[in-house]
C-alpha positions in Angstrom: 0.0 0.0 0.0 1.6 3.4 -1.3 -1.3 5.9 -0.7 -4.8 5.9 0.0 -6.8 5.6 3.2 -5.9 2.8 5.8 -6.1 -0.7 4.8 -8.3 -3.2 5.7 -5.7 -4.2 8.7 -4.9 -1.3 9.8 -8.7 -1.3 10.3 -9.1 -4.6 12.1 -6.0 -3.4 14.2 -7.5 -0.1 15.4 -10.6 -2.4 16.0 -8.5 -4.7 18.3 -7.6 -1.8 20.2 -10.7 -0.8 21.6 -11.0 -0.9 25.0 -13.2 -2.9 26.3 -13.0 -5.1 23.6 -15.9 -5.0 21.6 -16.0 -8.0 19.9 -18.6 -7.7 17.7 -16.6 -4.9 16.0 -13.3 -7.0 15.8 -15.3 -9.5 13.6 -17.2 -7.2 11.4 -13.5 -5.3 10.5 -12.2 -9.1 10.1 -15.1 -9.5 7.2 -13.3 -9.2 4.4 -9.8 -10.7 3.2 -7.1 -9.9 5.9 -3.2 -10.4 4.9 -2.2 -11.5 8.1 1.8 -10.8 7.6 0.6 -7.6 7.1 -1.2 -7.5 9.9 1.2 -9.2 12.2 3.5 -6.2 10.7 1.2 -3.4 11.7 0.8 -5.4 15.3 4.7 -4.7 15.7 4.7 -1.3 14.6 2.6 0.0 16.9 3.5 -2.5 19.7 0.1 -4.1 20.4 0.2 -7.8 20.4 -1.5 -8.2 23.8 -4.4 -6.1 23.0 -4.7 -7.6 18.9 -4.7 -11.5 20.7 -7.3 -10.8 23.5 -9.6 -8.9 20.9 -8.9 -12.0 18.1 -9.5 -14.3 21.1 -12.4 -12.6 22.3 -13.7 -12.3 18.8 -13.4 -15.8 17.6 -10.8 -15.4 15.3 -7.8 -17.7 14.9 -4.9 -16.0 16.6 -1.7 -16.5 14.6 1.0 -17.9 16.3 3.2 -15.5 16.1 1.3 -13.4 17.4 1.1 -15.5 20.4 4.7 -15.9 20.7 4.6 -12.4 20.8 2.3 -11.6 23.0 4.4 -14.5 25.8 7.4 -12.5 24.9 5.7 -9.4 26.0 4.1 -10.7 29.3 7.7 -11.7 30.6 8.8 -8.7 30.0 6.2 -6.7 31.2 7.1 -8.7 34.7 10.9 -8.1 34.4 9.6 -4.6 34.2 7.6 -4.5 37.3 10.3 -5.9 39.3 13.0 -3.3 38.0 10.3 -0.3 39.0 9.8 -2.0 42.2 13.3 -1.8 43.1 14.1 1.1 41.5 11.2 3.3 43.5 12.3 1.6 46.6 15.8 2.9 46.2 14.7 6.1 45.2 12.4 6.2 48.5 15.6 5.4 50.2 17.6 7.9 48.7 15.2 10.6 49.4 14.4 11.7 45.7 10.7 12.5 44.6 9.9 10.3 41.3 7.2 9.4 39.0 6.7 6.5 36.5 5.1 7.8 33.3 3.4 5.1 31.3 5.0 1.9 31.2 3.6 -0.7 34.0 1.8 1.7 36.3 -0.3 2.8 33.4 -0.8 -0.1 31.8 -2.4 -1.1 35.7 -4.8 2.2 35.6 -5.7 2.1 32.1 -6.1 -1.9 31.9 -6.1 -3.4 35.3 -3.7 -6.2 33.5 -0.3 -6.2 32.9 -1.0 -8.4 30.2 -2.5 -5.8 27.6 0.1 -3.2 27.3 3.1 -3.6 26.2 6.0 -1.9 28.0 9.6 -1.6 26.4 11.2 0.2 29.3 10.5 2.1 32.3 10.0 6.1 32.1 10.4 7.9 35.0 10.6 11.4 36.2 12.0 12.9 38.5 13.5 17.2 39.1 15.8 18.7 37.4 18.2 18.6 40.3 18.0 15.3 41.1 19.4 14.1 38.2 22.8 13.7 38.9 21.6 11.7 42.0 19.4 9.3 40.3 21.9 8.5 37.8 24.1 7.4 41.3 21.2 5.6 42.3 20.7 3.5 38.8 24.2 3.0 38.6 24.4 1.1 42.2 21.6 -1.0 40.9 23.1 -1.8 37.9 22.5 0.6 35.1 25.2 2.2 32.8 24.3 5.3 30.7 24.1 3.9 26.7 22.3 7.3 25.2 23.9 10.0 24.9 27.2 7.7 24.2 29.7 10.8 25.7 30.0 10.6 29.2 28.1 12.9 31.6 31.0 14.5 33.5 30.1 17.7 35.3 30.5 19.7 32.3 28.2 18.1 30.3 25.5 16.9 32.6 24.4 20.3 33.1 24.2 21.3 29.5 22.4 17.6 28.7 19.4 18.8 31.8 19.4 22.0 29.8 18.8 20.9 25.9 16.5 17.8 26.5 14.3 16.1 28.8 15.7 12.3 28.9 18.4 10.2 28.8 18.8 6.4 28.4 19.9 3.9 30.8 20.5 -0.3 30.4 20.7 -2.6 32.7 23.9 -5.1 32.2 22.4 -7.7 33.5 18.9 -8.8 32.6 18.8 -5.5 29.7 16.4 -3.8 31.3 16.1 0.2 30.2 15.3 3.2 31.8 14.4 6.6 30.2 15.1 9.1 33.3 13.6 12.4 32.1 13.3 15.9 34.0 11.2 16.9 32.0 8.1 16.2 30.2 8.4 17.4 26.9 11.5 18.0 25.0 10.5 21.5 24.5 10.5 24.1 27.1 7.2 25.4 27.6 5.0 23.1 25.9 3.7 22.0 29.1 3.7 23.1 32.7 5.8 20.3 34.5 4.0 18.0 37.6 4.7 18.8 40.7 6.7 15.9 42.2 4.8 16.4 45.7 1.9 17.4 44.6 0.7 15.4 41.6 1.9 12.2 42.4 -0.1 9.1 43.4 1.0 5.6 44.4 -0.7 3.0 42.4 -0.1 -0.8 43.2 1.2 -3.0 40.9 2.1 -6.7 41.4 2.0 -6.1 45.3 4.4 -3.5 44.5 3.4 0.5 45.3 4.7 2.4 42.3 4.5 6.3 42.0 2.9 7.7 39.2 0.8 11.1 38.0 -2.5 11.8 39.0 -5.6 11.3 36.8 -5.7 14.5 35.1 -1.7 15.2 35.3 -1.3 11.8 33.7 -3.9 12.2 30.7 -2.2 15.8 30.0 0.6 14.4 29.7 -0.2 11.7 27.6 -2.0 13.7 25.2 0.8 15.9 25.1 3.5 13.1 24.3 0.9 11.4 21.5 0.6 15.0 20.1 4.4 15.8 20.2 5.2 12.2 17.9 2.2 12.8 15.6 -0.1 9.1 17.8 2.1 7.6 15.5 1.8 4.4 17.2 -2.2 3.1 17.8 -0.7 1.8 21.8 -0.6 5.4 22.8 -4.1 6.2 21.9 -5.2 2.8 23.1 -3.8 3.6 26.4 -5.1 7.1 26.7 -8.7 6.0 25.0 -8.6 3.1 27.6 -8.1 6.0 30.9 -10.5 7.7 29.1 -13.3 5.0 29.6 -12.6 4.9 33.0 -13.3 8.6 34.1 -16.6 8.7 32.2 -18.0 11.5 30.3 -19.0 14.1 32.9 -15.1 14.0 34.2 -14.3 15.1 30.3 -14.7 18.9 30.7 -12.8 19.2 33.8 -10.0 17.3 32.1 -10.2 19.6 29.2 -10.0 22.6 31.8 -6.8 21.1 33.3 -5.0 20.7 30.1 -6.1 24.4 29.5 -4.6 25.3 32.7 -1.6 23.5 31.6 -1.3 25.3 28.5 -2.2 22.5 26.0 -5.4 23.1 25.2 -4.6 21.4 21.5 -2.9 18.8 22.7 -6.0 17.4 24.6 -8.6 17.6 21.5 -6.3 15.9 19.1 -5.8 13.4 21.5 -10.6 13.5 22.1 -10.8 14.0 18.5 -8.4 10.9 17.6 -9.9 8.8 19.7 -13.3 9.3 18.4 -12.5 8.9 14.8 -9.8 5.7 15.9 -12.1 4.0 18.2 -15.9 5.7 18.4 -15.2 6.9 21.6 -17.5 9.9 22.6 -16.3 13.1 23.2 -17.4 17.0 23.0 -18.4 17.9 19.3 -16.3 21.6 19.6 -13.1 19.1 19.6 -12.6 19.4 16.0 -13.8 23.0 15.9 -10.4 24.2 16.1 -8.5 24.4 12.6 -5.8 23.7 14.6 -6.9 20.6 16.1 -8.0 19.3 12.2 -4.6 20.5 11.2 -2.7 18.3 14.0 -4.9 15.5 12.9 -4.1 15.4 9.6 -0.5 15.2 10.3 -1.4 12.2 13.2 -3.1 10.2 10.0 -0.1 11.1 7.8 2.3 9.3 10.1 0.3 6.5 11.4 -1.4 5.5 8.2 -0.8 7.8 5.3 1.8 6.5 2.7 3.4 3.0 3.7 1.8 2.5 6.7 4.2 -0.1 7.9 6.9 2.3 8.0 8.8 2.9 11.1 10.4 6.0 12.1 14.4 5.0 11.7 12.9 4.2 8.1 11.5 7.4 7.2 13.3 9.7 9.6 12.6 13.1 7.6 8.9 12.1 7.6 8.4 12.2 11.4 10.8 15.1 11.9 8.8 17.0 9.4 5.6 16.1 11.3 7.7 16.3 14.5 8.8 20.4 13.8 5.0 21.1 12.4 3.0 19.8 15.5 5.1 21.6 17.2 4.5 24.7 15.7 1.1 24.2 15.7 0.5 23.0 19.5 1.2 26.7 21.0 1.9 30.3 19.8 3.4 32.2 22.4 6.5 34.3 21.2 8.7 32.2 23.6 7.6 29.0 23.4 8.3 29.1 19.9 11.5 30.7 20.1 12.2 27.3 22.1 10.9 25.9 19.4 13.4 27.3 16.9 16.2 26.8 19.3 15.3 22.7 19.7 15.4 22.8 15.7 18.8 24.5 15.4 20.6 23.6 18.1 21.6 19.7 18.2 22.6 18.5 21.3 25.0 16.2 20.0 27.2 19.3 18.8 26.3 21.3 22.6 27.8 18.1 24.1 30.8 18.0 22.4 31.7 21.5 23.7 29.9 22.0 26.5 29.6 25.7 27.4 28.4 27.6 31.0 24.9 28.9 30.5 25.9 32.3 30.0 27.7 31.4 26.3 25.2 28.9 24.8 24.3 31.7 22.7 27.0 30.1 21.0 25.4 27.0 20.1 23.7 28.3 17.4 26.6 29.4 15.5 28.5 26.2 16.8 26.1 23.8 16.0 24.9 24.5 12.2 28.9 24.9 11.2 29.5 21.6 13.2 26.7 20.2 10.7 27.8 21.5 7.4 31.4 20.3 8.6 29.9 16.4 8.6 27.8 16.4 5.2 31.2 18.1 3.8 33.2 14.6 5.7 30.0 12.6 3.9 30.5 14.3 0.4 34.4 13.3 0.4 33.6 9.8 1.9 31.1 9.0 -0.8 33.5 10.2 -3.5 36.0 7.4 -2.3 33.4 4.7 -1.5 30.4 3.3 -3.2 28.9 2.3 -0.2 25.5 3.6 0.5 25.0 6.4 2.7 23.9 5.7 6.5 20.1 6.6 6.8 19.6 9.7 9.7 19.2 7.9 13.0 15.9 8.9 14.9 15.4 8.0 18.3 12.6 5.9 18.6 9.4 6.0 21.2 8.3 3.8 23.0 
């Protein structure tokens, strides 16, 4: 499929993820003919074999069984998971630092009450700015080792990394666990007023184990912000937001939409209503789409998650998403300095800021720095390529779970 509107598995995909299931709409989208490597392709894309088995299951349909595989390789990870955030929050508890889970296995317990539906890649967690350099103690005790960025964080360049972006990447090297610690919640300064550690925190159990996470309405923000801010691209990040949605009931809508409001993403939260409605049926206000905006946003959303070659991932067509990535963006908010930050997380790549890390006072620099660092490597790339026939490397992209 090159173009069109979604295909006939994409369609019994989106069905699956309904939550609850509704299986009499997982059979009437399996109706007609199904390619099911296709389908089993669009299950790994968006990472949703547990939710495409239980609806296929609860539908009748034969589940293929590589899809179960799947879906077992998923479940024991999902546990390995739990256990990881169990002894991470303990030691964090310990240590005296406030922290936060964002999606991943406390999620998957609101939105699903089963750690079997949702799967989880790594654990996200949050915690302030200046505790940073003390979680990253804390992981390390406990076996972690800092794989992205690939520089090392001396005290130079932590301080510049807290600065430019709102995450970085951690493995276990042991049992390959990961964590994404982020200080922030969006990459972009501004986008979003951050949680309040003390105040917007909750403990949810999971497993026995008590886990911090956000509040209802801090959480949904922020999930609608983070689908927003990758274009939904995957259907497990609307499934999990359409699936907290069904638990808060209709009347508990507006004052969500008044809390995103407050947080200054209005947008954000009606792409996320308006997606949902059009994705899965779900009821929501009718003024959600009455924002040009909000159509706008969506249309990029269907561009990326099943415009063009559906099946495409994002290390595949990197320019794609960061085309989508740059005009979502643009398009969430429109105050003078949020865009400005806008511009600056554009220009400015943090690879190049790490490689000379400057005091605060001269990162002006960076944007003089950081574009002639740039034109310096497609130079290297011309010469290399006039010496070697091999192919060029495609861009990397860092990928979302």
């Amino acid at each position: 499929m090159s173009g069109g509107g979604p295909s006939a598995e994409f369609l019994l995909l989106a069905a699956c993820c309904r939550w609850p299931t509704d299986a009499a709409v997982v059979r009437q989208a399996a109706g007609g003919a199904i390619d099911w490597e296709r389908f089993l392709a669009l299950v790994r894309r968006h990472r949703v074999s547990g939710l495409a088995r239980i609806a296929l299951e609860a539908a009748e349909i034969a589940v293929p069984p590589a899809l179960v595989a799947r879906h077992r390789r998923q479940i024991a990870r999902n546990l390995l998971l739990i256990d990881e955030a169990a002894r991470i929050a303990a030691s964090l508890a310990d240590a005296g630092i406030n922290a936060a889970f964002l999606k991943g296995v406390t999620l998957a317990e609101l939105a699903y009450r089963d750690q079997a539906v949702k799967q989880t890649l790594d654990n996200d967690l949050l915690v302030g700015p200046g505790d940073v350099a003390a979680t990253i103690g804390v992981l390390e005790r406990a076996g972690y080792r800092i794989t992205d960025p690939v520089v090392p964080l001396d005290a130079r360049r932590l301080p510049v990394l807290v600065d430019m972006v709102k995450e970085c990447t951690l493995l276990h090297s042991g049992n390959r666990a990961i964590v994404d610690l982020h200080w922030r919640a969006t990459s972009i300064k501004g986008l979003l007023a951050e949680p309040d550690l003390a105040r917007d925190v909750r403990q949810v159990t999971v497993a026995g184990h008590a886990l911090p996470t956000l509040g209802d309405e801090a959480l949904m923000v922020y999930l609608a912000v983070h689908g927003a801010r990758h274009g939904w691209s995957r259907l497990k990040w609307l499934a999990d937001f359409n699936a907290l949605l069904a638990t808060i009931g209709e009347g508990a809508v507006a004052s969500l939409r008044a809390r995103a409001a407050r947080d200054g993403v209005p947008l954000a939260m009606d792409l996320a209503l308006l997606q949902a409605n059009r994705l899965f049926a779900t009821r929501v206000p009718d003024d959600v789409r009455r924002s040009r905006r909000v159509r706008w946003l969506a249309a990029l959303s269907n561009a990326l998650m099943r415009g063009g070659d559906e099946l495409a991932e994002q290390t595949e067509v990197p320019r794609r998403y960061m085309a989508v990535g740059h005009a979502s963006a643009v398009l969430l908010k429109s105050s003078p300095l949020y865009l400005a930050n806008v511009a600056w997380t554009g220009w400015v790549s943090t690879e190049d800021a790490l490689a000379l890390p400057l005091p605060r006072p001269a990162r002006a620099l960076y944007l003089v720095t950081s574009p002639a660092r740039r034109i310096g490597r497609a130079m290297r790339r011309i010469v290399d390529r006039g010496f070697s026939r091999k192919p060029e490397r495609p861009m990397r992209a860092r990928q979302e779970n």
